[in-house]
C-alpha positions in Angstrom: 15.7 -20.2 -1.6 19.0 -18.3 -0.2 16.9 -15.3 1.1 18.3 -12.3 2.1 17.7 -11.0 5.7 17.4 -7.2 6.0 17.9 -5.9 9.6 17.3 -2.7 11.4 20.4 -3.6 13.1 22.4 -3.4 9.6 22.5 -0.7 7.5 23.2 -1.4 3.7 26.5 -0.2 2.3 26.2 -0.1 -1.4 29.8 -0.9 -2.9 28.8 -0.4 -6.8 26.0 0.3 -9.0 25.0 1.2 -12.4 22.8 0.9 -15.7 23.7 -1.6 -18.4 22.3 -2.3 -22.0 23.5 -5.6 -23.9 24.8 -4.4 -27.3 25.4 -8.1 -28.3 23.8 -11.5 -26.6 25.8 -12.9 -23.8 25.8 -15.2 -20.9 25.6 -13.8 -16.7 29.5 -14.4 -15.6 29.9 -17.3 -13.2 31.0 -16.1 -10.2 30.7 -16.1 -6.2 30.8 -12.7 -4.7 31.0 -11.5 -1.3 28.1 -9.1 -2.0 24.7 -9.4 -2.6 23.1 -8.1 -6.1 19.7 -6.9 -7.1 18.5 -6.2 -10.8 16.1 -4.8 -11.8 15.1 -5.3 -15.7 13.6 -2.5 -18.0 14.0 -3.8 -20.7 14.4 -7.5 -22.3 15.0 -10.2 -20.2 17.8 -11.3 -17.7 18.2 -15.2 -17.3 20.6 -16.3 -14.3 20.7 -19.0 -12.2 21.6 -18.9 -8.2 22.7 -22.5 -6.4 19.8 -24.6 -8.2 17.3 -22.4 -9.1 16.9 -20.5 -12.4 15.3 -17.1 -12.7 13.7 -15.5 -15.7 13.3 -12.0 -15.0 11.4 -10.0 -17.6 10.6 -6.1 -18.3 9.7 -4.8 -15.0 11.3 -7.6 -12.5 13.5 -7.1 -9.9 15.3 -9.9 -8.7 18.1 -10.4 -5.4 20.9 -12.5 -5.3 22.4 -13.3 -2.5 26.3 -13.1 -1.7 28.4 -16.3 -1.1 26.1 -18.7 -3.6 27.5 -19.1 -6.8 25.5 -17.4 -9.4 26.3 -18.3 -14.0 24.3 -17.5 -16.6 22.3 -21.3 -18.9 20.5 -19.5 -21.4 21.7 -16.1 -23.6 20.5 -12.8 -22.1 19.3 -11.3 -25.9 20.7 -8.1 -26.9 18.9 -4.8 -26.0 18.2 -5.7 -22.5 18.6 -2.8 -20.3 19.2 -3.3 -16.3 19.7 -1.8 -13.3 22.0 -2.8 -10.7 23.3 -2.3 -7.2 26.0 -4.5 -5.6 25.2 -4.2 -1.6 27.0 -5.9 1.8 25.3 -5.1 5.4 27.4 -3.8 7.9 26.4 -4.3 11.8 25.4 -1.3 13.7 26.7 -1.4 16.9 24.3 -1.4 20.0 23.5 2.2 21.7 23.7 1.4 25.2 23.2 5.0 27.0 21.9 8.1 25.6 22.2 11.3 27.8 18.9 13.1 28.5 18.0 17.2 28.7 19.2 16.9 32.1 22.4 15.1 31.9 21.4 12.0 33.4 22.4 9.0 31.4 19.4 6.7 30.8 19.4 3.0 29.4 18.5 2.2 25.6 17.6 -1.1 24.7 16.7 -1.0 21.0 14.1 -3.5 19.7 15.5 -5.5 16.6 13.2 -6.4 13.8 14.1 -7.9 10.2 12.0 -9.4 7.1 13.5 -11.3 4.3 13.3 -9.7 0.9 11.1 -11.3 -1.4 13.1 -13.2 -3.8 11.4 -11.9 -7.2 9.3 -9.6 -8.0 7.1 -9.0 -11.5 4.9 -6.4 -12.7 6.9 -3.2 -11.2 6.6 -0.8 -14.3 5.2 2.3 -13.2 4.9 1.5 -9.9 6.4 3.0 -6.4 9.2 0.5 -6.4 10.3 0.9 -9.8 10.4 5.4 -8.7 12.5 4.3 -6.5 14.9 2.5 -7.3 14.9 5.3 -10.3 15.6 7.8 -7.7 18.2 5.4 -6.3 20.1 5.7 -9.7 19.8 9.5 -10.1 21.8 9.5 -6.5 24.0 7.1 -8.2 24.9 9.2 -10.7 25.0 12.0 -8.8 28.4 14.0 -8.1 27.5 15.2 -4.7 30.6 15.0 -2.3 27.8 13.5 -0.2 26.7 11.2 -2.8 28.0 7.8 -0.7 25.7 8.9 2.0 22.7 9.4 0.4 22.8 6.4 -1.8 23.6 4.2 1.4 20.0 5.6 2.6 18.3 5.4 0.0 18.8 2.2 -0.7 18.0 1.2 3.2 14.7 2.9 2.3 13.7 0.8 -0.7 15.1 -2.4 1.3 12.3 -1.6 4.0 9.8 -0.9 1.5 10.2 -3.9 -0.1 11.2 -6.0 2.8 8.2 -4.9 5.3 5.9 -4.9 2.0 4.3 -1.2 2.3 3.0 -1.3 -1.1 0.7 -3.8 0.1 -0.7 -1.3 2.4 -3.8 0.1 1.5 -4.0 3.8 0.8 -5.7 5.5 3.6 -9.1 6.6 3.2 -10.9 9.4 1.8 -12.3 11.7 4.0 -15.8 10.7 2.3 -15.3 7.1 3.0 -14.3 7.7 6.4 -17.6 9.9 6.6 -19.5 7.1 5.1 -19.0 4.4 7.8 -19.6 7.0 10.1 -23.1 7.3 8.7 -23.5 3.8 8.0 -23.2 2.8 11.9 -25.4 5.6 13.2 -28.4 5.2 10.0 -31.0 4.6 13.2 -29.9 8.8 14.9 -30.8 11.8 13.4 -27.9 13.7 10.6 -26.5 16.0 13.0 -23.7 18.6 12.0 -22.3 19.0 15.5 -21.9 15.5 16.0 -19.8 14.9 12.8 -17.6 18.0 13.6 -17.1 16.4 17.1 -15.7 12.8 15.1 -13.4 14.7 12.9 -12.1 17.6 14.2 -13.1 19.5 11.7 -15.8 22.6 10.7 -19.0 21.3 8.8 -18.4 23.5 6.2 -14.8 22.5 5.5 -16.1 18.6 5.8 -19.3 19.4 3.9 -16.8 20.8 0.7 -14.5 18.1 0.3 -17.1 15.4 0.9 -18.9 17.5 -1.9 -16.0 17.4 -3.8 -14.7 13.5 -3.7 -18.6 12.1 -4.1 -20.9 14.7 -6.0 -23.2 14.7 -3.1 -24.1 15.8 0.1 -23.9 14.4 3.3 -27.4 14.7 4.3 -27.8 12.8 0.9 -26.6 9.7 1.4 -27.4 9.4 5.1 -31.2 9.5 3.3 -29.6 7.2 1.1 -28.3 4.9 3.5 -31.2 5.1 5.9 -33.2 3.7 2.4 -31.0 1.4 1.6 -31.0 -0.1 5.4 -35.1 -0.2 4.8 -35.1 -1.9 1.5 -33.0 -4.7 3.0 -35.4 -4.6 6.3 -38.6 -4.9 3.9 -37.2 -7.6 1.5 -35.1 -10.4 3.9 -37.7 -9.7 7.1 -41.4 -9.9 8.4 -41.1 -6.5 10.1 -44.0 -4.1 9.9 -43.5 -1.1 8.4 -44.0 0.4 11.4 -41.2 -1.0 13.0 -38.7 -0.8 9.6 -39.4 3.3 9.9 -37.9 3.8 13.5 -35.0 1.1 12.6 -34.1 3.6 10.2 -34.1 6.6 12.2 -37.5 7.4 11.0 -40.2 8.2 14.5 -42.7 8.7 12.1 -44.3 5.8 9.6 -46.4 8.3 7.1 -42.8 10.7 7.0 -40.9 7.3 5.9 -43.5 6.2 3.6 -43.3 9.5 1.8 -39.7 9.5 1.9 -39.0 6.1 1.0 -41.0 6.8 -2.3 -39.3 9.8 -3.0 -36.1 8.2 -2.6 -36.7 4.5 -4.0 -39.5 5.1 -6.3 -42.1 3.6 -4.9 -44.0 3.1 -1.3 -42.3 0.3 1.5 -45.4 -2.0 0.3 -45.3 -2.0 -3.2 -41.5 -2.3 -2.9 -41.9 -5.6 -0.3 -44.6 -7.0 -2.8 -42.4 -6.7 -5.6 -39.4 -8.2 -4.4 -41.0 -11.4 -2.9 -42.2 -11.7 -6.6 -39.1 -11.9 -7.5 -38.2 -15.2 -5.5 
């Protein structure tokens, strides 16, 4: 699959770049390079072919070839296809073996290496946080900066990792009101206490109260009713338990209180609503 193997232990050197249109059809060059390539494609479609494998890469693709593997063009890239490019070599960074401390004492370094291959090919990148950056890549491209070599080298070590360790894959970090939430959810069966969510999040009721207000339309007194009634429907319909028992699972010490807030809440008392769903079945 000739992957390419990016290293903490290399930086990247970029040693040309740029963005091309096709103003007539025409076939990749064949060639073997001492460089690796990646394209990315914004427009039409770039056909090439690495080794033994063929790649089709289409409107938002970004694809890497890798240097020393012969790499021609089969089939005609059509005119109007627009690409980005970056040639790119590694070069080795040499091993820190001292660094000297506050105090002047020199102390040992032993740097942990990691590397990931870069994926091969990848689709579907319009609009997305790889496709901005490899756009911001460009704009440092073109930039005349007497720095410009610098930043270009860096950026492109940043997209590499990004790629390369897969961050977009990450999922966002949660919103303060879904963090909130599974705080709730795990402590249905204790009374809503301010103190005691100010204490989990380091923050003032009132500043947690707005932006929970904010991102979900409710309060948080709300759905911890909500959850709590939630937690009894599922008690009354998949169990035997008592009513009696489903209150003070639910955080409830008193059975005529839940009763009267379960209809308030669900629309109708525990009974009728335990009657009506073994109907259902």
């Amino acid at each position: 699959m000739n992957e390419i193997i990016f290293s903490n232990a290399a930086m990247p050197v970029v040693n040309g770049c740029g963005l091309l249109a096709a103003p007539e059809p025409f076939f990749h060059a064949d060639r073997t390079v001492d460089f690796n390539v990646m394209i990315y494609v914004l427009e039409g479609t770039i056909f090439v072919t690495e080794g033994d494998s063929d790649y089709e890469i289409k409107n938002g693709g970004l694809l890497f070839l890798k240097r020393g593997i012969r790499h021609l063009g089969k089939r005609e890239i059509p005119r109007g296809t627009r690409w980005f490019y970056v040639h790119f070599y590694f070069e080795e960074v040499p091993d820190c073996r001292d660094f000297i401390s506050s105090d002047k004492k020199i102390l040992p370094y032993s740097p942990t290496k990691y590397s990931a291959p870069l994926p091969k090919m990848l689709t579907g990148l319009r609009g997305s946080e790889i496709e901005k950056r490899i756009m911001e890549l460009w704009e440092r491209c073109c930039s005349d900066d007497i720095s410009r070599g610098w930043y270009v080298n860096l950026r492109l070590a940043e997209l590499l990792s990004f790629i390369a360790l897969r961050e977009w894959e990450i999922p966002a970090p949660k919103r303060l009101s879904d963090r909130i939430e599974e705080y709730l959810s795990a402590h249905i069966a204790e009374p809503f206490s301010a103190k005691d969510i100010e204490r989990e999040f380091f923050l003032s009721y009132k500043r947690l109260a707005a932006v929970f207000k904010e991102e979900r339309g409710i309060s948080m007194q709300q759905l911890h009713d909500r959850l709590r009634m939630d937690e009894a429907c599922r008690l009354l319909r998949s169990t035997m338990m008592p009513v009696s028992e489903a209150a003070p699972a639910v955080g409830y010490s008193d059975p005529l209180y839940f009763s009267r807030r379960f209809r308030q809440i669900i629309g109708s008392s525990p009974t009728e609503f335990r009657r009506s769903a073994a109907e259902l079945f």
